[in-house]
C-alpha angles and dihedrals in degrees: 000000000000126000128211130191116188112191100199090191097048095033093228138129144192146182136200120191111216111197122237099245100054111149106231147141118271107219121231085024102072083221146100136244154139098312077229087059090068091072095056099040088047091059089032096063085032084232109185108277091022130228084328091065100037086048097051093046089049089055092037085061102040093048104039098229135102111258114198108175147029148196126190101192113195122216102257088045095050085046090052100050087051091052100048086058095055097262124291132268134220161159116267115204100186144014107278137183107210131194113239108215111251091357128108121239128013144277121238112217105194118202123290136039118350130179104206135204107233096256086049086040085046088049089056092052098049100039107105101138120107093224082066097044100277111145102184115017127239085344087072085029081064113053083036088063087044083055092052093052095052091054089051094049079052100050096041094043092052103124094239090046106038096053089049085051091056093046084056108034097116095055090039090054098045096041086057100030093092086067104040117070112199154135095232116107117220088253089052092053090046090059093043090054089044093049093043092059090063092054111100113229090244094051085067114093117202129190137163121202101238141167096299088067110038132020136217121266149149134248129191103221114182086326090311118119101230119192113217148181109236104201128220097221097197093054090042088051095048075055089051095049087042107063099015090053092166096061135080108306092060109087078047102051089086144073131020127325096269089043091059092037088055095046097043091063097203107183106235126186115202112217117195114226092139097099095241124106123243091006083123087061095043087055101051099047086055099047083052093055092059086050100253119160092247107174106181142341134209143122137288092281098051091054102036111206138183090204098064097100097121091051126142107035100029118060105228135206114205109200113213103157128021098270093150083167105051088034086055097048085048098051093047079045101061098015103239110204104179141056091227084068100067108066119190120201108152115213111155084188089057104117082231136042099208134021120195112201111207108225130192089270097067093068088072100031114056147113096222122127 
């Protein structure tokens, strides 16, 4: 899944790759899954919009930002565009071996500048295995298929090509339309092109969500072992702000820790594990006073969770939502001091973003009057 903003007024773009298995919620389904299982589940329960609407509210939600349009583009249509543009042309960085769609054996792409047909361009886009040269997975995958993209806007916004294209824009768009499945109108796809030629190269922002903001793991699904991406939903949403710069994240990107806390509003619930009455209360009140969002307070009982493993002795803050600046002003608060203590779980439908679990180091650790 790739993700595009075009800003018509600042001339500017920008993508974010979100890989496949992303571990995320489904909307409408309380449950979580691969991000890619929304399309299917979508078609499969014939929910209105389909897979293209589940799968555009399930990355609406994961990603924190308003998503309008879509396009599911099949194999033999993406070849064929390629094609039709006279194939694509980039750099190579390493030797690879690369699948050719409905033909036997591989092709091998050395290092350096190739100019590819649209099934060898197809291959490269889909390789992300280590036996053909794939260091790191969909993660290379990923900015592979970026690459790819870019080739195809140069190719397409060359001045010779790109006025043929528009000629023949209409019987282009019928002869692929049966292989490509979206909400954009002709019309729609002419403006965007038109609009796209005006954007300088280095006006378009690219980013692709990698190790340093998910991990591998492992869900059993129905007995079935499922391997997963578990996101780490306050690095994911500094990619966000950074290269859709518009959105959400920007009134907050300013000013000192407590500033963006405060502006965030991240809705935090205080749970009591220390041992000592009422420190849930005392919490709270404080954390008012510095003008957190704190919704609620109680004990473990009252929040059941199925984190709360190093209670009592550790304090814990369970993640539910990508809050990085009300997680930040937690961790300085209670002075968190290991990894275990941050626990991510992303769940957008969660009645808070963040809990924060009192331990038994709190009591002698705290600000509180």
């Amino acid at each position: 899944m790739i993700v595009f903003t075009i800003d018509p007024i600042s001339h500017t773009a920008g993508m974010i790759s979100v890989p496949r298995d992303m571990w995320v919620n489904i909307p409408g389904f309380n449950t979580y899954n691969k991000i890619n299982a929304a399309l299917y589940l979508g078609d499969a329960y014939k929910l209105p919009g389909g897979g293209a609407e589940l799968a555009m509210k399930t990355v609406e939600n994961f990603l924190g930002i308003p998503i309008q349009y879509f396009a599911l583009i099949d194999f033999t249509a993406f070849t064929k565009m390629i094609d039709t543009i006279g194939g694509v042309c980039l750099d190579i960085s390493n030797k690879i071996e690369v699948g050719v769609l409905f033909e036997p054996g591989t092709v091998t792409l050395e290092p350096g500048n190739q100019c590819l047909s649209g099934k060898v361009a197809l291959g490269y886009a889909r390789a992300r295995d280590v036996s053909q040269g794939i260091a790191n997975g969909d993660v290379e995958r990923a900015q592979h298929q970026q690459q790819v993209i870019m080739a195809i806007r140069d190719k397409v916004l060359s001045p010779g090509n790109f006025l043929n294209l528009m000629s023949q824009a209409p019987t282009l768009y019928n002869e692929l339309s049966s292989g490509v499945n979206t909400n954009l109108t002709l019309d729609d796809v002419m403006r965007l092109a038109v609009l796209a030629k005006d954007i300088p190269l280095d006006s378009i922002q690219s980013g692709v969500i990698d190790y340093t903001m998910m991990q591998d793991g492992t869900y059993n699904l129905n007995g079935q072992e499922l391997a997963v991406l578990r996101p780490y939903p306050d690095k994911i949403r500094e990619l966000v702000d950074k290269i859709f710069g518009g959105g959400s994240m920007d009134p907050m990107a300013t000013g000192t820790v407590d500033e963006k806390m405060q502006s965030e509003g991240a809705r935090v619930v205080v749970i009591n594990d220390t041992g000592v009455a009422g420190m849930a209360e005392k919490t709270y009140d404080y954390l008012k006073t510095q003008g957190m969002n704190v919704t609620a307070f109680g004990n473990t009982s009252d929040y059941p969770d199925k984190y709360y493993g190093l209670l009592p002795s550790k304090t814990l803050i369970i993640v539910h939502a990508g809050k990085p600046y009300a997680m930040q002003y937690l961790m300085a608060l209670t002075k968190v001091s290991s990894s275990s203590q941050i626990l991510v779980d992303f769940d957008p439908n969660a009645p808070e973003d963040i809990v924060l679990a009192l331990g038994e180091d709190w009591n002698s650790n705290n600000p509180l009057p």
